[in-house]
C-alpha positions as CSV (number, residue, x, y, z in Angstrom):
1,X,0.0,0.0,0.0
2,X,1.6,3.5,-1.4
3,X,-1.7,6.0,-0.5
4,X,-4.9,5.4,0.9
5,X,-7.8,6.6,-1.4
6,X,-10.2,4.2,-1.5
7,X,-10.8,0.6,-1.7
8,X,-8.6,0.4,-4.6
9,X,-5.5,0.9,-2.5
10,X,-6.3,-2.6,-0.8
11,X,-6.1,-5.6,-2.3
12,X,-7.3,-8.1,0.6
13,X,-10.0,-6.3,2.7
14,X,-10.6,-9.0,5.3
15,X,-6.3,-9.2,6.0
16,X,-6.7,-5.4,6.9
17,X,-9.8,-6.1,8.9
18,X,-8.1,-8.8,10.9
19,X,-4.5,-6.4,11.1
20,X,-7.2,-3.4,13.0
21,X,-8.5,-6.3,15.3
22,X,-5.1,-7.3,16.1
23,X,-4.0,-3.9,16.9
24,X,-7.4,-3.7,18.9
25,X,-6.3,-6.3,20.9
26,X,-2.5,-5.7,21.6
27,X,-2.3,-1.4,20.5
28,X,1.5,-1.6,20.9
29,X,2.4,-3.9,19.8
30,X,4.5,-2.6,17.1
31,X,5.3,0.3,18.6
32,X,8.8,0.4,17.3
33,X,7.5,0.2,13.0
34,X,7.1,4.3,13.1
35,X,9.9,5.2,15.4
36,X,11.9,8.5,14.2
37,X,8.8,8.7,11.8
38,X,6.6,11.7,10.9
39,X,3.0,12.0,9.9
40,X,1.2,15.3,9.2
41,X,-2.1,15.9,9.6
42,X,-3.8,18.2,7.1
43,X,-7.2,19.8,7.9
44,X,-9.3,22.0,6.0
45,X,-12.4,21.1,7.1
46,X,-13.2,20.5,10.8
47,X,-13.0,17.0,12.5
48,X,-13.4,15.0,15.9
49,X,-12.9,11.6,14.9
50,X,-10.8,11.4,12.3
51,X,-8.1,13.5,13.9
52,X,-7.8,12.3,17.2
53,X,-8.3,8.4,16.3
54,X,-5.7,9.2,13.8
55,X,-3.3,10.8,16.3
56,X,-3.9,8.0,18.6
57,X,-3.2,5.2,16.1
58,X,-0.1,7.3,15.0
59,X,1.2,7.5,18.4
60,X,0.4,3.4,19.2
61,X,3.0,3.0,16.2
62,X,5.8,5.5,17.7
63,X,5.2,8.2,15.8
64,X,5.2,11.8,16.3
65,X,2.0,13.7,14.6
66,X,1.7,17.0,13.8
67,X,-1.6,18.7,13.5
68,X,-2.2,21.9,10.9
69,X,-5.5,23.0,10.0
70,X,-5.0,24.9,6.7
71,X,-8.4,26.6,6.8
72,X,-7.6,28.7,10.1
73,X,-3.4,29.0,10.1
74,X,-1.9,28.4,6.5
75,X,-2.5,30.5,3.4
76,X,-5.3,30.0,1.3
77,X,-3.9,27.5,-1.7
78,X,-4.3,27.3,-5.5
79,X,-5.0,24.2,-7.2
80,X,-5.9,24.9,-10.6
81,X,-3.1,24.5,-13.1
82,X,-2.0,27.5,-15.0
83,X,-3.8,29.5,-12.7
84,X,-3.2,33.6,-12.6
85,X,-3.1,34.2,-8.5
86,X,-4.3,37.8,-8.3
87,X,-7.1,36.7,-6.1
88,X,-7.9,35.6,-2.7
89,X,-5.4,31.9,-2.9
90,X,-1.7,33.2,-1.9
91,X,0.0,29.6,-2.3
92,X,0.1,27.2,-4.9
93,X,-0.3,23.3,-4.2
94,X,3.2,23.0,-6.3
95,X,5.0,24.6,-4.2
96,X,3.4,23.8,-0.9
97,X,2.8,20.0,-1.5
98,X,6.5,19.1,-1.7
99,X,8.0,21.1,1.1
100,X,5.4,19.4,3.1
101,X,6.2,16.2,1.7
102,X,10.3,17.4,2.9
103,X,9.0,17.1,6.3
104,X,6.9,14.3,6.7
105,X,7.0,10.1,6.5
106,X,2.9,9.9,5.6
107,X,1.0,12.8,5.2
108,X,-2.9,12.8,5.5
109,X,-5.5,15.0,4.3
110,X,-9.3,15.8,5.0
111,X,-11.2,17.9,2.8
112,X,-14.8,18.5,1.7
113,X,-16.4,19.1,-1.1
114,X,-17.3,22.4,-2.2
115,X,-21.4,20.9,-3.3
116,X,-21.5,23.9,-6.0
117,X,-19.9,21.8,-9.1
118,X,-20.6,18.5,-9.4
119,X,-17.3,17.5,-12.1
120,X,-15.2,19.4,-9.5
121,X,-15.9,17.4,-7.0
122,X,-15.9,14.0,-8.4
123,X,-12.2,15.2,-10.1
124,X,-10.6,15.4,-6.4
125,X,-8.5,17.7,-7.3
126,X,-7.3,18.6,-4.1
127,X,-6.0,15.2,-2.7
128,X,-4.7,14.4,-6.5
129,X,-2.7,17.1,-6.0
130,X,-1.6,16.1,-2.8
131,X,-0.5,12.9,-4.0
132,X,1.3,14.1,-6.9
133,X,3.4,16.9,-6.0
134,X,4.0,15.6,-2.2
135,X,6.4,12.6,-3.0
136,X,5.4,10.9,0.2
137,X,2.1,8.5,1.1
138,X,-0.8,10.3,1.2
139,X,-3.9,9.1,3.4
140,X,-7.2,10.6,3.0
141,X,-9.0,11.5,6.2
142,X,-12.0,12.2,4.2
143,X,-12.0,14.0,0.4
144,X,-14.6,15.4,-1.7
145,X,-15.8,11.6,-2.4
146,X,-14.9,9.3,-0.6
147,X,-13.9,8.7,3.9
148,X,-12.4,5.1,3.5
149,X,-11.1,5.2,6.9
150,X,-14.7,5.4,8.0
151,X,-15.9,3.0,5.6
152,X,-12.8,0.0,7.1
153,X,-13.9,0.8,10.3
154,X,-17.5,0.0,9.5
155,X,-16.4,-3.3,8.2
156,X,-14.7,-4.1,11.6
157,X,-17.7,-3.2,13.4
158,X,-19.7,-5.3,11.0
159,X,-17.2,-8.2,11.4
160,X,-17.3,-7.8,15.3
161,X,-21.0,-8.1,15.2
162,X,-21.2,-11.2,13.1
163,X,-23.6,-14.0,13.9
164,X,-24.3,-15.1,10.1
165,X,-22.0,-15.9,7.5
166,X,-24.1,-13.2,4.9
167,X,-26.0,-10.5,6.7
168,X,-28.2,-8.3,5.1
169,X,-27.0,-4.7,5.3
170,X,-28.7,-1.5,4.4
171,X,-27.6,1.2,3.8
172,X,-30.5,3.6,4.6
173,X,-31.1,7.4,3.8
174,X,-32.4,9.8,6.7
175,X,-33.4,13.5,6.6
176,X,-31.0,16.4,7.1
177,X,-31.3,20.2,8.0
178,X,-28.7,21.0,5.5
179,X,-27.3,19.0,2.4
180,X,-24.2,17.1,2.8
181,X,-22.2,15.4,1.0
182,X,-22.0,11.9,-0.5
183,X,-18.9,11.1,0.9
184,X,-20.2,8.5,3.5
185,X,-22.5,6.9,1.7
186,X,-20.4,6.4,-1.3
187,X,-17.6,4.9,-0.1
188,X,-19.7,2.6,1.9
189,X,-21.3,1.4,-0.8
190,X,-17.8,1.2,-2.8
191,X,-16.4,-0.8,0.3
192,X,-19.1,-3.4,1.0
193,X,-19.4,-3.7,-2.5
194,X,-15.7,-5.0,-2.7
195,X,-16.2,-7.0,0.6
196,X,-18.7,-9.3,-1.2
197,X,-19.9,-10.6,2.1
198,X,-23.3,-9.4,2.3
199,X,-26.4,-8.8,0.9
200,X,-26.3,-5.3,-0.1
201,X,-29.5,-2.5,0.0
202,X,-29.4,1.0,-0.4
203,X,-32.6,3.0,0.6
204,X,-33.3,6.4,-0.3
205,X,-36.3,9.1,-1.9
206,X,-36.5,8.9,-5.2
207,X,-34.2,12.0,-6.4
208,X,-31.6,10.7,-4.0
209,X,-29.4,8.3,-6.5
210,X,-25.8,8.0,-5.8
211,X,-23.6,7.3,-8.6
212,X,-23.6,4.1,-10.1
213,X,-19.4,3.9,-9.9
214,X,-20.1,3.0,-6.5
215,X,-23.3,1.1,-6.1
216,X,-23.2,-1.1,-9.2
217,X,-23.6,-4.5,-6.9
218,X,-26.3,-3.3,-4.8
219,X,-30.1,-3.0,-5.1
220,X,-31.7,0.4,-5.0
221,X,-34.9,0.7,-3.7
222,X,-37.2,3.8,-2.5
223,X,-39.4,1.2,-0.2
224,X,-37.4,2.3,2.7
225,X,-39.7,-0.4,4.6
226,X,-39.5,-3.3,2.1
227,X,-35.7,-2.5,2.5
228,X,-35.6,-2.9,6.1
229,X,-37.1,-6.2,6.0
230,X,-35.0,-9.0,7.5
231,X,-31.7,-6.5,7.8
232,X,-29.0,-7.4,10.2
233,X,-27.7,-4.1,9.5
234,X,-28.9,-0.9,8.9
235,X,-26.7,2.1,8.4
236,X,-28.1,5.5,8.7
237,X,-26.5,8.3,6.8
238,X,-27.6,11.4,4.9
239,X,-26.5,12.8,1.6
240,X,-27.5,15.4,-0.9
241,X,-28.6,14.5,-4.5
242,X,-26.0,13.6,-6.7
243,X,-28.7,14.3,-9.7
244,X,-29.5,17.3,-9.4
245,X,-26.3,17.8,-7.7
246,X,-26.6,19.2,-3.6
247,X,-30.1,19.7,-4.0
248,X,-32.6,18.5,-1.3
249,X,-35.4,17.6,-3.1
250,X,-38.9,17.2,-1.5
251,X,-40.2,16.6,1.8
252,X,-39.0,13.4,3.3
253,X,-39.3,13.7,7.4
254,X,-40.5,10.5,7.5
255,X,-37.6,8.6,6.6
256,X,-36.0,9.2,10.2
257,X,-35.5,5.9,11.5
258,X,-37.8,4.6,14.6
259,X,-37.8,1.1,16.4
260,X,-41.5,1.1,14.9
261,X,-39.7,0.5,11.5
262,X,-37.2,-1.4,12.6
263,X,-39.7,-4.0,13.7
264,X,-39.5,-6.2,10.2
265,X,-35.9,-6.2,10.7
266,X,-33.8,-9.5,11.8
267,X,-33.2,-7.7,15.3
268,X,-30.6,-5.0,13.4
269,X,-27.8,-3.6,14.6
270,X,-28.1,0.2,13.9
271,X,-24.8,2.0,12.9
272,X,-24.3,6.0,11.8
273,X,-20.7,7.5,11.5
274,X,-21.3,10.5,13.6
275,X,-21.6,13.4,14.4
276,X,-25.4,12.4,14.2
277,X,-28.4,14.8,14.1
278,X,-30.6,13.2,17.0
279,X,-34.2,12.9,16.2
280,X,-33.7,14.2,12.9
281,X,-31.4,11.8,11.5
282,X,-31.8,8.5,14.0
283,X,-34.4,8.9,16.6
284,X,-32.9,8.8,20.6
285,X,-34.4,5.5,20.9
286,X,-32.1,3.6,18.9
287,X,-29.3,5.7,19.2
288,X,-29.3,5.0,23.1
289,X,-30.5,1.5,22.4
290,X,-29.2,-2.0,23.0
291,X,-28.6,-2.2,19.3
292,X,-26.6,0.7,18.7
293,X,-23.2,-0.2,17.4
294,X,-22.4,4.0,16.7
295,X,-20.0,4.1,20.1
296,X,-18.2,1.0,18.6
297,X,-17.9,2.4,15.4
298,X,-16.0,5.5,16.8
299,X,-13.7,3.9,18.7
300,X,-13.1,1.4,16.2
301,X,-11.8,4.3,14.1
302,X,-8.4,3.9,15.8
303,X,-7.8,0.4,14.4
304,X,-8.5,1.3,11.5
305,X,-6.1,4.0,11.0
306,X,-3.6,2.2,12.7
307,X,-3.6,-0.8,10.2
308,X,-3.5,1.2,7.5
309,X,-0.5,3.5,8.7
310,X,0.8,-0.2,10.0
311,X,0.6,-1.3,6.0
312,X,2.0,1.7,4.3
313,X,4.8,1.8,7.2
314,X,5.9,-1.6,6.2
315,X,5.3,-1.3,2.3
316,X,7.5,2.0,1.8
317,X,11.0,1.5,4.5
């Protein structure tokens, strides 16, 4: 493993799974793999999780992390090639991505997308950049697509939770205050797609789509009940269209999940990445409810960053 992008940048998804349980159950156990190694930690975006399980995991493999959020302390940076900088960016990612990359073993980055233009966003310009000017590994924390560090650490949840060789997992839609992204839900789909394990659904209101890149395996239904239906899983996540691209069409309250719908479910566990809108999103009942796995899932994310910065620590001495 060079970077850590997406699924693509693993080629054996239950190995990693099984390296983050590992590390779950013995955390120092290679303490010495990152000694006299640096990792930067990029932010321009805001984050709870990801930063701190990603300092923690950095730490459990000796090595010293260094947090910078570029939104508040650094200059505002230029991506676009060819670009004429007599605006408001004072920095070009060609010049900043390689003196980073001068001080760093790993370097990882979280960004958002910008939910104006859709080809934008789905070009990923800003981690691309990253990755080819830096001249070091380069781990997303989260990009305008994609969180795979999230989307591994749901896995290991899943896998921890295991009482079936192939659950049914859904993947359901819920009601926002604002739009968001697709991040989440894409790369989700794009990992449990890969996995193979399970019997895949994906729930949402009819407007609500993702792109098919990443849910070509799964069936798409906008019966959010007849989806629920014998699930040992359901995952709980909002997104904005990617159709009519950030737009949040129509009126859909009612797809907030309850324990009322959960009844045609096979008992499921109920999982959301945080942070979570309560009563909006997941109703307090089953967020506070024996069948929440969401505490899990957050401290789960430190195994999953420490395998991955275990993998790319081994792959690139």
């Amino acid at each position: 493993m060079r970077n850590f992008i997406s699924v693509n940048d693993t080629n054996n998804i239950d190995a990693l799974v099984e390296k983050a349980l590992r590390y779950k159950a013995d955390p120092f156990s290679d303490l010495q793999l990152g000694a006299n190694k640096k990792i930067g930690l990029l932010f321009l975006n805001p984050s709870l999780r990801t930063r701190i399980s990603t300092q923690v995991a950095a730490k459990n493999l000796g090595m010293e992390t260094i947090v910078f959020n570029v939104d508040k302390e650094g200059w505002a940076l230029e991506f676009a090639e060819g670009a004429i900088m007599n605006g408001t960016t004072v920095e070009h990612i060609k010049d900043a991505a390689p003196v980073l990359g001068s001080y760093f073993d790993i370097l990882c980055i979280r960004t958002f997308p910008g939910l104006k233009d859709r080809a934008e966003d789905y070009a990923e310009t800003v981690i691309n950049q990253f990755i080819k000017f830096a001249g070091v590994p380069v781990v997303s924390l989260e990009s305008a697509t994609l969180h795979p560090l999230q989307s591994l650490t749901d896995i290991i949840t899943i896998k921890e939770q295991l009482v079936k060789p192939r659950p049914k997992i859904v993947l359901s839609w819920a009601p926002h205050i604002k739009p968001l992204p697709q991040c989440v839900a894409n790369s989700f789909s794009q990992w449990i797609n890969a996995w193979g394990e399970a019997d895949f659904v994906i729930t949402n209101p009819e407007g609500y789509n993702l792109s098919e890149a990443y849910t070509q395996n799964a069936l798409v239904t906008h019966d959010q009940q007849a989806a629920l239906k014998d699930a040992d899983f359901v995952y709980v996540k909002n997104w904005s269209s990617f159709e009519d691209y950030a737009a949040m069409p129509g009126d859909h309250t009612n797809w907030m999940l309850t324990n009322e719908k959960l009844k045609v479910s096979n008992n499921a566990k109920i999982m959301h990445c945080l942070p979570v809108r309560r009563n909006v999103e997941l109703a307090d009942e089953l967020l506070d409810g024996p069948d929440s796995l969401v505490s899990q899932q957050g401290a789960n994310r430190v195994w999953a960053a420490q395998a991955v910065l275990s993998e790319i620590l081994q792959n690139n001495q």
